[in-house]
Backbone as ProteinMPNN parsed JSONL, in Angstrom:
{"seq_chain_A": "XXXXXXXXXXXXXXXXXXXXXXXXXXXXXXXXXXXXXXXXXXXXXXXXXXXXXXXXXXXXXXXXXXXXXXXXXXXXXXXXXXXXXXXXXXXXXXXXXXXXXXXXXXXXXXXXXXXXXXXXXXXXXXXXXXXXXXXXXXXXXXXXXXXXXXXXXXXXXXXXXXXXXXXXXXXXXXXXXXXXXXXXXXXXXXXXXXXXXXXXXXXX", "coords_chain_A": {"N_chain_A": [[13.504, -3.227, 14.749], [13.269, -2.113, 11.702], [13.669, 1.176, 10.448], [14.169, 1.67, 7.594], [12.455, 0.77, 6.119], [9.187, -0.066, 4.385], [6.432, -2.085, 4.609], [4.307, -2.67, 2.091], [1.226, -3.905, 0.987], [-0.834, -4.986, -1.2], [-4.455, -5.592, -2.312], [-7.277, -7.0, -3.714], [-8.952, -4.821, -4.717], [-9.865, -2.334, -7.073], [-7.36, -0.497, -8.865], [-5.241, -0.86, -8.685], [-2.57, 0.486, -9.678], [-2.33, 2.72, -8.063], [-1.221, 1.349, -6.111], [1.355, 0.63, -7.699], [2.431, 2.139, -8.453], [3.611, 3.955, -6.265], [5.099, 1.968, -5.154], [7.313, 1.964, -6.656], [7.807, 4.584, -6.662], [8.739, 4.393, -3.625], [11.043, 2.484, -4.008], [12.637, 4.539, -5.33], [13.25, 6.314, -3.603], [14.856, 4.674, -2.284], [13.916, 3.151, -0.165], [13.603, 0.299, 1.684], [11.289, -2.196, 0.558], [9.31, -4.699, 1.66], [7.29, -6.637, -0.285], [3.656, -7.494, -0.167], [1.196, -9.48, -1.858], [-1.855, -10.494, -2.338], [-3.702, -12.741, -3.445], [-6.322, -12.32, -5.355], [-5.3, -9.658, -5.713], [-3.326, -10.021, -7.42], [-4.757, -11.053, -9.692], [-6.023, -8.58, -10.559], [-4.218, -6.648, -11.002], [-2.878, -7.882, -13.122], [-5.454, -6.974, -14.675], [-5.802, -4.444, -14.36], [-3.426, -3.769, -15.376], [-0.316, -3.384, -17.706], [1.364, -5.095, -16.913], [2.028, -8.945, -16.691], [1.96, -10.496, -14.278], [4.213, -13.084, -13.174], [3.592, -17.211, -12.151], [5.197, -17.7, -9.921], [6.754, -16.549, -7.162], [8.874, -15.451, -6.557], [9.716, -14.818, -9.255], [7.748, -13.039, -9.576], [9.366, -11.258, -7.943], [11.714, -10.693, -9.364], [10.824, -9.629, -11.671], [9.524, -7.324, -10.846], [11.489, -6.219, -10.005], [13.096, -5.414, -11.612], [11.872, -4.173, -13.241], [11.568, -1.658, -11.861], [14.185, -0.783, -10.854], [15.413, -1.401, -8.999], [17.794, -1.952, -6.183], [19.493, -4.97, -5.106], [18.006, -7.116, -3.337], [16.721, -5.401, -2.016], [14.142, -4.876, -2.476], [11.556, -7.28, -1.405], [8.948, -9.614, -2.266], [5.77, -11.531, -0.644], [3.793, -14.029, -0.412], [0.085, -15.111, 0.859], [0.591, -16.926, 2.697], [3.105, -16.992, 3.944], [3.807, -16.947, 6.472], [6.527, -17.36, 7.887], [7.124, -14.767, 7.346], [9.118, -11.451, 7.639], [7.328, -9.851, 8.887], [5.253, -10.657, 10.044], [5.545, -11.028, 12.588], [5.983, -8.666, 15.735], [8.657, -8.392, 16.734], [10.043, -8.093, 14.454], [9.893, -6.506, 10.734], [9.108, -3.209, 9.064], [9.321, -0.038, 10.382], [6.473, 0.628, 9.152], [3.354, 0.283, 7.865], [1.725, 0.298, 4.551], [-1.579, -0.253, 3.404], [-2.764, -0.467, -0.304], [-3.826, -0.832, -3.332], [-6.593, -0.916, -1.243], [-9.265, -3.486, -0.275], [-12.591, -3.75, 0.818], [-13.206, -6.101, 2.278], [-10.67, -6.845, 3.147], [-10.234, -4.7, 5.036], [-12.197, -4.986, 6.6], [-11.504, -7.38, 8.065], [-8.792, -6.06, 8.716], [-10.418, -4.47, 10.823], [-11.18, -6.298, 12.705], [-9.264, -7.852, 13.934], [-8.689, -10.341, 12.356], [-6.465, -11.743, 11.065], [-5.817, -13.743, 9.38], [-4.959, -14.234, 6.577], [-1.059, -13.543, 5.527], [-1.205, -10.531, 4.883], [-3.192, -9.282, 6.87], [-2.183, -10.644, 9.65], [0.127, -8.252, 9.345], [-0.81, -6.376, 8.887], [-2.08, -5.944, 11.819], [-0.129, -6.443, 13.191], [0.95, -3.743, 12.887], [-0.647, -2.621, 14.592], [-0.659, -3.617, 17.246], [1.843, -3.229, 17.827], [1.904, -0.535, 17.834], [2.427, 1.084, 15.561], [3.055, 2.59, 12.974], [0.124, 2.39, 10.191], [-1.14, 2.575, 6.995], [-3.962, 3.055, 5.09], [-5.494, 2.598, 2.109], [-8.616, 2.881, 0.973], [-10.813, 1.633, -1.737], [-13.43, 1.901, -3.077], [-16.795, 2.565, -4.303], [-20.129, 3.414, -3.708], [-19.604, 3.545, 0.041], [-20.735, 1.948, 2.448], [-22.912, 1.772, 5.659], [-21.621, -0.251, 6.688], [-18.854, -0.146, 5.944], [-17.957, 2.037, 6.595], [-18.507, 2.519, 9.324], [-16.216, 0.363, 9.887], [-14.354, 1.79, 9.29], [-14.31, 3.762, 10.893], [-13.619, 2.519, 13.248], [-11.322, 1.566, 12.872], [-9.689, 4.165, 12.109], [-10.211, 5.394, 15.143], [-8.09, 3.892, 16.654], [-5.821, 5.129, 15.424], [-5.225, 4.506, 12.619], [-4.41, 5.434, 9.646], [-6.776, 6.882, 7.231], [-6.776, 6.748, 4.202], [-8.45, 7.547, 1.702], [-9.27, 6.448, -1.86], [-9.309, 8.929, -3.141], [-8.49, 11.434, -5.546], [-7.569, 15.127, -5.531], [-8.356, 18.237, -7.884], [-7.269, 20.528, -7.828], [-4.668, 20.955, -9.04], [-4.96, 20.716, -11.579], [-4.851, 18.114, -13.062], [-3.481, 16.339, -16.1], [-4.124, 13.872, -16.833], [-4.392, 10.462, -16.642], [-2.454, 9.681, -15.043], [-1.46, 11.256, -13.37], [-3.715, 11.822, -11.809], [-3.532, 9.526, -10.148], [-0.932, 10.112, -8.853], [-1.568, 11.979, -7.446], [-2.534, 10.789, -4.885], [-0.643, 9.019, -4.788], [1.059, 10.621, -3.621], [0.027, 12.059, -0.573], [-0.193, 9.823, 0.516], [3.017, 9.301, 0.065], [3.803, 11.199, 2.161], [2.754, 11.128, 4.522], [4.254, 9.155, 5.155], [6.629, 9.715, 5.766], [7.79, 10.832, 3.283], [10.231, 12.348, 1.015], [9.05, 13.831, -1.871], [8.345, 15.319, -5.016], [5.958, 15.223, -6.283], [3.069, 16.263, -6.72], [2.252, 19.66, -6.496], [1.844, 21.467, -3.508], [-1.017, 22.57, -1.83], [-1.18, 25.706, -2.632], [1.207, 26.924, -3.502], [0.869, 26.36, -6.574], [0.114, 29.265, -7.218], [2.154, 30.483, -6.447]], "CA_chain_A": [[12.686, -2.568, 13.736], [13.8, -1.073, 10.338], [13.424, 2.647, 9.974], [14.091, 2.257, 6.13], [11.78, -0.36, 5.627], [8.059, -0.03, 4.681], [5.798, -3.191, 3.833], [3.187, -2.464, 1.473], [0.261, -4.783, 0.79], [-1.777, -4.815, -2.029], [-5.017, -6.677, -2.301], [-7.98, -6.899, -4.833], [-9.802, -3.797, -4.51], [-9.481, -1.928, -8.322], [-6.628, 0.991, -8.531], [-3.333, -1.559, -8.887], [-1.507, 1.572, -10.271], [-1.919, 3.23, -7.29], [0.294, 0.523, -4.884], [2.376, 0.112, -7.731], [3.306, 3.687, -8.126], [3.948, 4.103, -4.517], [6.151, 0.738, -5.204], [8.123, 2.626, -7.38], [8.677, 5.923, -5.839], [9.643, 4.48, -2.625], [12.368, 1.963, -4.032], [13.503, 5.122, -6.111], [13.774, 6.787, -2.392], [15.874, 4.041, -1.322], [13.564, 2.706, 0.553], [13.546, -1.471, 1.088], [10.296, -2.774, 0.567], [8.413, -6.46, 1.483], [5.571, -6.099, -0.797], [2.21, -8.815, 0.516], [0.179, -9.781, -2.634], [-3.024, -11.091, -2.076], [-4.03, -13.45, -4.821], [-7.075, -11.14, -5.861], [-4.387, -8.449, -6.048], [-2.537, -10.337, -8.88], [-5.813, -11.091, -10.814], [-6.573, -7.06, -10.653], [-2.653, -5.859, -11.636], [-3.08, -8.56, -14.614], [-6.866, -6.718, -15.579], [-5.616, -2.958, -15.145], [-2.039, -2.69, -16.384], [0.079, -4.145, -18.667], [1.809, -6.626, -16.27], [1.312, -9.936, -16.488], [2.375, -11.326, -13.457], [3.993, -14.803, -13.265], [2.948, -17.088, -11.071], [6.329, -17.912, -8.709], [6.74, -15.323, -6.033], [10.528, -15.278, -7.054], [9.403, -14.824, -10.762], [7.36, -11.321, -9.467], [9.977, -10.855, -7.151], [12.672, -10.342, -10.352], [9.805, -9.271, -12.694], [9.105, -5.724, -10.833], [12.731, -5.393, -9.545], [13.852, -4.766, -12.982], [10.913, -2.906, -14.175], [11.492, -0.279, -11.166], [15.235, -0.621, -11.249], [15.425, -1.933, -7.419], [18.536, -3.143, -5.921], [19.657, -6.017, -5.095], [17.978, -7.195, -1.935], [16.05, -4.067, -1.362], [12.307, -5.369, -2.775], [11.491, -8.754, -1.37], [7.497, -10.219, -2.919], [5.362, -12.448, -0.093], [2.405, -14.466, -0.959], [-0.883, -14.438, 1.625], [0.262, -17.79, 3.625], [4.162, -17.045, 4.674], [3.698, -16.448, 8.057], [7.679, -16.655, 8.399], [7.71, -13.461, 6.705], [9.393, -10.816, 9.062], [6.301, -8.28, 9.127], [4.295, -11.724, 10.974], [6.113, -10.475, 14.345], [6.335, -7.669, 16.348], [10.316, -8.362, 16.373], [10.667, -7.863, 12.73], [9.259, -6.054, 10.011], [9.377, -2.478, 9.065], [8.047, 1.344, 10.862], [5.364, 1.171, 8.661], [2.812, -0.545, 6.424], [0.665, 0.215, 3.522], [-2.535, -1.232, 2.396], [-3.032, 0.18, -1.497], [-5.513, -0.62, -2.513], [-6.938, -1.751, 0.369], [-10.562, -3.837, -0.303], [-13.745, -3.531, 1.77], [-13.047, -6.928, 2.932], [-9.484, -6.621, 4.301], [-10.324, -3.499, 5.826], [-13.422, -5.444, 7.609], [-10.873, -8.238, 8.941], [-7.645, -5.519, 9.956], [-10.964, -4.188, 11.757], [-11.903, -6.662, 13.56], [-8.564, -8.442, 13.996], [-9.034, -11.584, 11.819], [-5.337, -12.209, 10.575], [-6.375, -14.942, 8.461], [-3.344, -14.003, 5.918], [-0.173, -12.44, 6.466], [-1.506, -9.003, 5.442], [-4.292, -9.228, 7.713], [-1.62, -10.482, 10.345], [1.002, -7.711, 9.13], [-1.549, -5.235, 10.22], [-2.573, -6.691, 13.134], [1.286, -6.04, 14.223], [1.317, -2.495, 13.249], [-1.699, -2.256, 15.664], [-0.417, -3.83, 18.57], [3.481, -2.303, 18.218], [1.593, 0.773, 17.639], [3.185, 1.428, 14.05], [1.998, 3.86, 11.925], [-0.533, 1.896, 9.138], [-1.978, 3.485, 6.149], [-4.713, 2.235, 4.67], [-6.284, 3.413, 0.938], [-9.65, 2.02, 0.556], [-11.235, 1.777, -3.068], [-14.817, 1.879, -2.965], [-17.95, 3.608, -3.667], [-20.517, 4.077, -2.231], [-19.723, 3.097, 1.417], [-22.54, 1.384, 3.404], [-22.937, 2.225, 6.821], [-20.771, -1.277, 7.752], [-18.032, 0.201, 5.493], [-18.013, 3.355, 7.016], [-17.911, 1.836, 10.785], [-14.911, -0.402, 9.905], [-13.047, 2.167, 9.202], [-14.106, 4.758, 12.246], [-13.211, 1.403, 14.539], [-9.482, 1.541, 12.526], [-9.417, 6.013, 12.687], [-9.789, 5.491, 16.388], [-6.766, 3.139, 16.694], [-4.831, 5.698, 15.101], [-4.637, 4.057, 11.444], [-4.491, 6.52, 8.576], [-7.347, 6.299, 6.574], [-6.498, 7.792, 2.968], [-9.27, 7.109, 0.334], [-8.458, 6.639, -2.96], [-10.302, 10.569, -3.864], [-7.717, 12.324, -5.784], [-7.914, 16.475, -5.485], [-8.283, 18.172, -8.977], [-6.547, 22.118, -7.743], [-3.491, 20.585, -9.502], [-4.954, 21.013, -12.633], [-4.65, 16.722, -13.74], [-4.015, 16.149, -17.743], [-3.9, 12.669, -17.534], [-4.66, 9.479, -15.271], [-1.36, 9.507, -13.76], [-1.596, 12.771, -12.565], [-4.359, 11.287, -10.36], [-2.958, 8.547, -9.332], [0.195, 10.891, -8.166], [-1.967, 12.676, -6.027], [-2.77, 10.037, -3.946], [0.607, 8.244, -3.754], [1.625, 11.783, -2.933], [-0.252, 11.941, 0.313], [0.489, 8.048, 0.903], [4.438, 9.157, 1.141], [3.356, 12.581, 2.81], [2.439, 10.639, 5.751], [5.625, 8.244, 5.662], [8.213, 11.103, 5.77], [9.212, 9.962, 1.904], [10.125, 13.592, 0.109], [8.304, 13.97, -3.348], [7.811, 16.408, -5.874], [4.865, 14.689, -7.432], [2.516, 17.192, -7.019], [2.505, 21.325, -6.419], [1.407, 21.5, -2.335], [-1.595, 23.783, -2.073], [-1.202, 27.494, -2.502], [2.392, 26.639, -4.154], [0.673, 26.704, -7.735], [-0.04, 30.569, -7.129], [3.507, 30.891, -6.576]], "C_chain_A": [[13.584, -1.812, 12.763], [13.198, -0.045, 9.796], [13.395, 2.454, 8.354], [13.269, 1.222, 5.633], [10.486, -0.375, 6.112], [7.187, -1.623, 3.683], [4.261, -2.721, 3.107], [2.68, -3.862, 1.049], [-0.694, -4.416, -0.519], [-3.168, -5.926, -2.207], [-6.171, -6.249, -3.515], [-8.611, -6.135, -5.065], [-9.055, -3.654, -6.216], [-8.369, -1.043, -7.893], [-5.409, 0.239, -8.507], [-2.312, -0.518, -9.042], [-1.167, 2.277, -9.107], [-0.88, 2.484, -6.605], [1.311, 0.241, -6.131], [3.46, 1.097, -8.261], [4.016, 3.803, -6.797], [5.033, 3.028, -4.792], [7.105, 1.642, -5.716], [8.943, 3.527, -7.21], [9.313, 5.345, -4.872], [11.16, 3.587, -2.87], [13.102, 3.808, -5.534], [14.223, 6.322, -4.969], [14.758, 5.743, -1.889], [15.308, 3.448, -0.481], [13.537, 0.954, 0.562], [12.033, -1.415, 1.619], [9.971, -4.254, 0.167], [7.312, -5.765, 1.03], [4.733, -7.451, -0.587], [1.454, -8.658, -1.318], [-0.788, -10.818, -2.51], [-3.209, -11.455, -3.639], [-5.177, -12.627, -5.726], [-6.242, -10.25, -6.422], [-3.661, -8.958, -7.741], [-3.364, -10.556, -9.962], [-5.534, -9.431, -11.471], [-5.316, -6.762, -11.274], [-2.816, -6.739, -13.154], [-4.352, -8.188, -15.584], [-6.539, -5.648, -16.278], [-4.407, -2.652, -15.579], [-1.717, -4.038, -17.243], [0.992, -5.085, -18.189], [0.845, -7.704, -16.124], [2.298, -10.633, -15.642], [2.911, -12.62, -13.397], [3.757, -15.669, -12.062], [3.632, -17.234, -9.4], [6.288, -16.741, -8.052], [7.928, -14.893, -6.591], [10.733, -14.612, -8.512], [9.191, -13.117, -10.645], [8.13, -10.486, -8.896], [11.265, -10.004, -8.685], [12.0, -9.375, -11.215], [10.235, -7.043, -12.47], [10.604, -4.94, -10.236], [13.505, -4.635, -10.678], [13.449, -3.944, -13.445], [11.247, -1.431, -13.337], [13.254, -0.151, -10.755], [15.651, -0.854, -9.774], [16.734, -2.492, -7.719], [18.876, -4.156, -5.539], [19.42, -6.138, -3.689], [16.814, -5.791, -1.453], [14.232, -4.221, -1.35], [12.335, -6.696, -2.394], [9.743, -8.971, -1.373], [7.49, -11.432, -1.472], [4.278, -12.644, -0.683], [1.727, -14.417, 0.672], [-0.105, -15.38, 2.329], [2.282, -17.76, 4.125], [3.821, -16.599, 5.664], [5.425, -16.617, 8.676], [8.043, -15.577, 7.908], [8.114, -12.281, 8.154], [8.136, -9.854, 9.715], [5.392, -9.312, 10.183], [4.25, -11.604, 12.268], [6.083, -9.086, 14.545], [7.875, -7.177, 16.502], [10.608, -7.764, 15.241], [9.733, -6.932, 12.086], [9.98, -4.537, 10.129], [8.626, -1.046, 10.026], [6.994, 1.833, 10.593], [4.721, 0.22, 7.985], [1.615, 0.23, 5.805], [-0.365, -1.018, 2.923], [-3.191, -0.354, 0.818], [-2.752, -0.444, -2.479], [-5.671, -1.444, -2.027], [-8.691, -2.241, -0.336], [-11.395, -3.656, 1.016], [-13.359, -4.937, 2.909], [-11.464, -7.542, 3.778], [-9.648, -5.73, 5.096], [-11.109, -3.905, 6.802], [-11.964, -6.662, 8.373], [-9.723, -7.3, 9.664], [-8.787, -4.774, 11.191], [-10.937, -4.625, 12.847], [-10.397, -7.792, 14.166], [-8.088, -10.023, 13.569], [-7.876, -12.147, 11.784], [-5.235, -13.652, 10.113], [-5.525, -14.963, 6.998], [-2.396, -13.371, 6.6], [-0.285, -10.901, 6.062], [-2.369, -8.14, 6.303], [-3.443, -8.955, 8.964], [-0.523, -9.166, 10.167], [0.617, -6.685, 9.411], [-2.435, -5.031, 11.578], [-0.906, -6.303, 14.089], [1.735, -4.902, 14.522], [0.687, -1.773, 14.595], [-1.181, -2.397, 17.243], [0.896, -3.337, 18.748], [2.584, -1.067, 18.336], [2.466, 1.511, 16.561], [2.045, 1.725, 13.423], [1.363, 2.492, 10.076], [-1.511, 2.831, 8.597], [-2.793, 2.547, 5.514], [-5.159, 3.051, 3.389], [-7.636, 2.824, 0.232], [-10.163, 2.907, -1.001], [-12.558, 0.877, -3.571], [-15.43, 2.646, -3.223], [-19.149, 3.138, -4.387], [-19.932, 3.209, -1.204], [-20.891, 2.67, 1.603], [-21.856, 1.638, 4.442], [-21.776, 0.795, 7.517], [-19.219, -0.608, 7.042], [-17.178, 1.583, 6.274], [-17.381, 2.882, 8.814], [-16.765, 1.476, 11.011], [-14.17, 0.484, 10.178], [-13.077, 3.069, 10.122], [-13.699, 3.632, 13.186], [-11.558, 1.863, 14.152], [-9.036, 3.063, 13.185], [-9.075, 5.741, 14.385], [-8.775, 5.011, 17.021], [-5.57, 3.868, 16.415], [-4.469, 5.465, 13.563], [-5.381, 5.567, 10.829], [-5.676, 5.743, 7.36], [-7.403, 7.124, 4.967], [-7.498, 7.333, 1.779], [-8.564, 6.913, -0.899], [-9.335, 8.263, -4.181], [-9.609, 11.316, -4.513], [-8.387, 13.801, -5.985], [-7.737, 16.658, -7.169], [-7.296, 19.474, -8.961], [-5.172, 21.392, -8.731], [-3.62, 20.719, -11.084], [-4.155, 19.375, -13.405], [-5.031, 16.621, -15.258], [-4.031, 14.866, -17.635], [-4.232, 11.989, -16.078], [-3.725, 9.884, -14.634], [-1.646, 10.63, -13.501], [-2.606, 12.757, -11.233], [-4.102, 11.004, -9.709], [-1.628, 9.378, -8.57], [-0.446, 11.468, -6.905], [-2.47, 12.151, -4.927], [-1.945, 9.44, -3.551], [0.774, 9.108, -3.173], [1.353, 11.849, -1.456], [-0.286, 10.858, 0.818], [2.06, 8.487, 1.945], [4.429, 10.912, 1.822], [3.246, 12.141, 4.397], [3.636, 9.155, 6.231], [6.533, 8.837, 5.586], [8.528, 10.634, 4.357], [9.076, 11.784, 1.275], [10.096, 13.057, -1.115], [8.159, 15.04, -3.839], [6.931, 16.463, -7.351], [3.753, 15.914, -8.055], [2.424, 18.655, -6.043], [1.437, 21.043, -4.592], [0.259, 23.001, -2.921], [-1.005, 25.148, -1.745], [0.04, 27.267, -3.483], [2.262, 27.062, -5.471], [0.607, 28.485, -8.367], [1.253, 31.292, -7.189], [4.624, 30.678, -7.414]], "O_chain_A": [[14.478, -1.027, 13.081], [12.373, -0.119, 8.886], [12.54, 3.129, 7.78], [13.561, 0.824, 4.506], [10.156, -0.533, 7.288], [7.361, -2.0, 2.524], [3.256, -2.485, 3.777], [3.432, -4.804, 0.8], [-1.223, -3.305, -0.533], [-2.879, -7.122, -2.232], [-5.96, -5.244, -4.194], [-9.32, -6.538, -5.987], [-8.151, -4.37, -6.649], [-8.293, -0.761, -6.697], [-4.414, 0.918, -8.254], [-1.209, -0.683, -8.521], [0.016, 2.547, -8.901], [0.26, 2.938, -6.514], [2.269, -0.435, -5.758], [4.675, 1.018, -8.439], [5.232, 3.633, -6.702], [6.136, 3.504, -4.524], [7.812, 2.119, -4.828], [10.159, 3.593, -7.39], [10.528, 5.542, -4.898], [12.178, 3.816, -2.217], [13.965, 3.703, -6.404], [15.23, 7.001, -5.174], [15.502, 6.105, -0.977], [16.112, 2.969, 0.318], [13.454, 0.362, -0.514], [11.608, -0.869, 2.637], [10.146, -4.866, -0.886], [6.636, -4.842, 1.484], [5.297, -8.499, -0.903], [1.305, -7.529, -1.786], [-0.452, -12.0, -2.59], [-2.982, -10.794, -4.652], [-4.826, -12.308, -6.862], [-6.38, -10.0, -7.619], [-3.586, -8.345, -8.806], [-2.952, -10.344, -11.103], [-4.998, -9.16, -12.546], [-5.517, -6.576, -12.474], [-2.861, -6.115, -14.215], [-4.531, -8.643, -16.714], [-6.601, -5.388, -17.48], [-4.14, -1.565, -16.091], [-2.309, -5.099, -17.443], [1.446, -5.909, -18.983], [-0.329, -7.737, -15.754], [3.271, -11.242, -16.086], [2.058, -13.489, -13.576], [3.696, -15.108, -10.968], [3.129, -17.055, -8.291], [5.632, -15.845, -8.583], [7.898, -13.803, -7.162], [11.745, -13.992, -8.839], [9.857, -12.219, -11.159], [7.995, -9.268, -9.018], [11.448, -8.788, -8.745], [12.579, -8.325, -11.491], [10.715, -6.127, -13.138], [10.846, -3.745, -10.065], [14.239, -3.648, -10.657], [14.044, -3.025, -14.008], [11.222, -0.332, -13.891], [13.467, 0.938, -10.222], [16.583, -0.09, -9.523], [17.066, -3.143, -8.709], [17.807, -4.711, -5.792], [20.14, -5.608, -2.843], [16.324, -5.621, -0.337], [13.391, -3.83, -0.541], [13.134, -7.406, -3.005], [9.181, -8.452, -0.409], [8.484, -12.069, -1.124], [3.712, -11.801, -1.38], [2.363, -13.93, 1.607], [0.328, -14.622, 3.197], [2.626, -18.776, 4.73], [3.41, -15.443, 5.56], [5.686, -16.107, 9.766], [9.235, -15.272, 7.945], [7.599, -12.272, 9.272], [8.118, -9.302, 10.815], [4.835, -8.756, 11.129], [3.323, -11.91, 13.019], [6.153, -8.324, 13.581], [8.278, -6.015, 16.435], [11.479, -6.897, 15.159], [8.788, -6.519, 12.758], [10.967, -4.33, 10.835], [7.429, -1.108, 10.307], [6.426, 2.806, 11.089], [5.37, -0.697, 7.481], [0.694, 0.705, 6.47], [-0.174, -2.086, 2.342], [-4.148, 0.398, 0.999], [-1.578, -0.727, -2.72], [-5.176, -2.568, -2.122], [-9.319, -1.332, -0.88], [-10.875, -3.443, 2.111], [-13.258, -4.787, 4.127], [-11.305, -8.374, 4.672], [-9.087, -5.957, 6.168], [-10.952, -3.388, 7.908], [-11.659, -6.317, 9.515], [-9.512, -7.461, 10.865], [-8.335, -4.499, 12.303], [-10.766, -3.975, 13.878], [-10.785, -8.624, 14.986], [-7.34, -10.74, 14.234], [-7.855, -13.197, 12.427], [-4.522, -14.519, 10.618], [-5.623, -16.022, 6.379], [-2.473, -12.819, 7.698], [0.353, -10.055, 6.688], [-2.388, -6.922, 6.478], [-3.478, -7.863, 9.53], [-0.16, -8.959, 11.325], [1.292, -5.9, 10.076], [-3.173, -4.17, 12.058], [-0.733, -6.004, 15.271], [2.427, -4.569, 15.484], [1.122, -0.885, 15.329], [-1.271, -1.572, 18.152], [1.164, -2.975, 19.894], [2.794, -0.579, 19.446], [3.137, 2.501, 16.851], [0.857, 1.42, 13.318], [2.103, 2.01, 9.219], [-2.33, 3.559, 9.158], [-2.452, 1.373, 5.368], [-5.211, 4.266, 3.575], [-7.647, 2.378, -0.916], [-10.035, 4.085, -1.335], [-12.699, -0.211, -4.13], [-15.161, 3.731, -2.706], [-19.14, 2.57, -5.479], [-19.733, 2.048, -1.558], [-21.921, 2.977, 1.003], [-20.632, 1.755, 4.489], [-21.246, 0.876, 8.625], [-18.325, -0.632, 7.888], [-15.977, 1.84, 6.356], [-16.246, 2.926, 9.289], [-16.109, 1.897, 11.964], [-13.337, 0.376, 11.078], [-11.954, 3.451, 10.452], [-13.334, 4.16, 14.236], [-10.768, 2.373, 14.947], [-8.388, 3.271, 14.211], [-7.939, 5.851, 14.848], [-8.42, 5.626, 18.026], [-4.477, 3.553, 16.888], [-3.515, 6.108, 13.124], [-6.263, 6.341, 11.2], [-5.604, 4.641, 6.817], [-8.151, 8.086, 4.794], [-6.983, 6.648, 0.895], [-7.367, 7.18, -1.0], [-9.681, 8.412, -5.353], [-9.979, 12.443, -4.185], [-9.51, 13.88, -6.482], [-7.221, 15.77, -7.847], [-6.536, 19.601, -9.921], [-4.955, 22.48, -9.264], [-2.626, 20.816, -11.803], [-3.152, 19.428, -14.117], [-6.159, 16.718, -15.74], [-3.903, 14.453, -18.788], [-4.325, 12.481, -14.954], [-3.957, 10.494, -13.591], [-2.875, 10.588, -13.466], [-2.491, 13.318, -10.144], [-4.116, 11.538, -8.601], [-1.493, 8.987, -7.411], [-0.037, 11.457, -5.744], [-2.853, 12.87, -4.005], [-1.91, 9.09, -2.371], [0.739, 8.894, -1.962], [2.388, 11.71, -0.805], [-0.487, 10.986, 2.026], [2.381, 8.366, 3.127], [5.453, 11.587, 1.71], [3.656, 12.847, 5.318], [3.723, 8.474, 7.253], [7.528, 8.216, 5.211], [9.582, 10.01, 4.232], [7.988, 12.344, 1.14], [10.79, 12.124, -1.518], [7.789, 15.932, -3.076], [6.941, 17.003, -8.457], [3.593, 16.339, -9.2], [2.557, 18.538, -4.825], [0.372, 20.428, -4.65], [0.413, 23.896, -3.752], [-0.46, 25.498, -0.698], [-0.352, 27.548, -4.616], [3.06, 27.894, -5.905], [0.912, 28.881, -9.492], [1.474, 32.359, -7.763], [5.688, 31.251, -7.183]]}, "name": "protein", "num_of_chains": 1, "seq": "XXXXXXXXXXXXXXXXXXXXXXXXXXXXXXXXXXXXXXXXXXXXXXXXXXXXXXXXXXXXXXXXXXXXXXXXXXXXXXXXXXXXXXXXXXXXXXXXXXXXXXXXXXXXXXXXXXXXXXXXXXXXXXXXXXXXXXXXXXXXXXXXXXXXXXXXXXXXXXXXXXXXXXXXXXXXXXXXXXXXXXXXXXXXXXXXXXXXXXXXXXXX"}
């Protein structure tokens, strides 16, 4: 297992900015990241920002290494159906994974153990190593099956982080949102940040 190595997933839920902030900060921590894109996911990053994805894996793989200034080797892009990707095993992969944003309907299969892609399977491995998985669902309202899924995951131990940003921070702008949710993303993966002012802090 690789301590410096977290796999984030992104899939079609709205909120792209959020996983691709979080992308960002953690290769600016040094961190190596396999990022999972779910084909949905690349529609949605091509609706809400100004990437336009291409469609080679290798293509996105260069694309966002440049844009976030990644080194060489440190970001590696999977599509849904590598299953030799290392995160597919219990052997391999990293101490952690992210789903952001996470959809209603991945969240219903890492429920129920579907692994019917490899980010389905990729948290299906954190489950059974017992590796810390975060999840950021981006929804609302919940329905009562929405809601279930994710007290089945809570009890497992997965982190369930909405996508609700707090306002005490006093937010001028989207990003300022979106910060406050990667924030508590790498809050819960040991990553130090000084995105936004910890409560009470602002007083001081």
């Amino acid at each position: 297992m690789d301590n410096n190595l977290i796999a984030l997933a992104m899939t079609g839920a709205s909120g792209a900015q959020y996983g691709l902030r979080l992308l960002e900060l953690l290769l600016k921590a040094e961190r190596r990241v396999h990022l999972m894109l779910s084909k949905p996911a690349q529609l949605v990053i091509n609706m809400e920002t100004d990437l336009k994805l291409p469609g080679r894996l290798q293509d996105v793989e260069q694309l966002l290494s440049e844009r976030y200034a990644a080194q060489a080797g440190q970001l590696r892009v999977y599509g849904p159906e590598q299953w030799t990707a290392p995160m597919a095993s219990g052997s391999g992969g990293g101490r952690a994974m992210v789903i952001c944003p996470c959809s209603m309907a991945t969240l219903a299969a890492v429920a129920v153990g579907a692994s019917r892609s490899l980010i389905e399977r990729a948290a299906d491995v954190m489950l059974k190593e017992q590796r810390k998985l975060i999840l950021v669902p981006r929804e609302t309202p919940f329905s009562a099956l929405h809601l279930q899924n994710m007290l089945t995951l809570a009890r497992l131990g997965v982190v369930i982080l909405p996508a609700n940003p707090g306002f005490y921070h006093l937010p001028a702008r989207v990003e300022d949102l979106v910060d406050f949710i990667v924030a508590r993303v790498l809050d819960h993966l040991d990553v130090p940040h000084k995105l936004v002012p910890r409560w009470g802090e602002a007083e001081t």
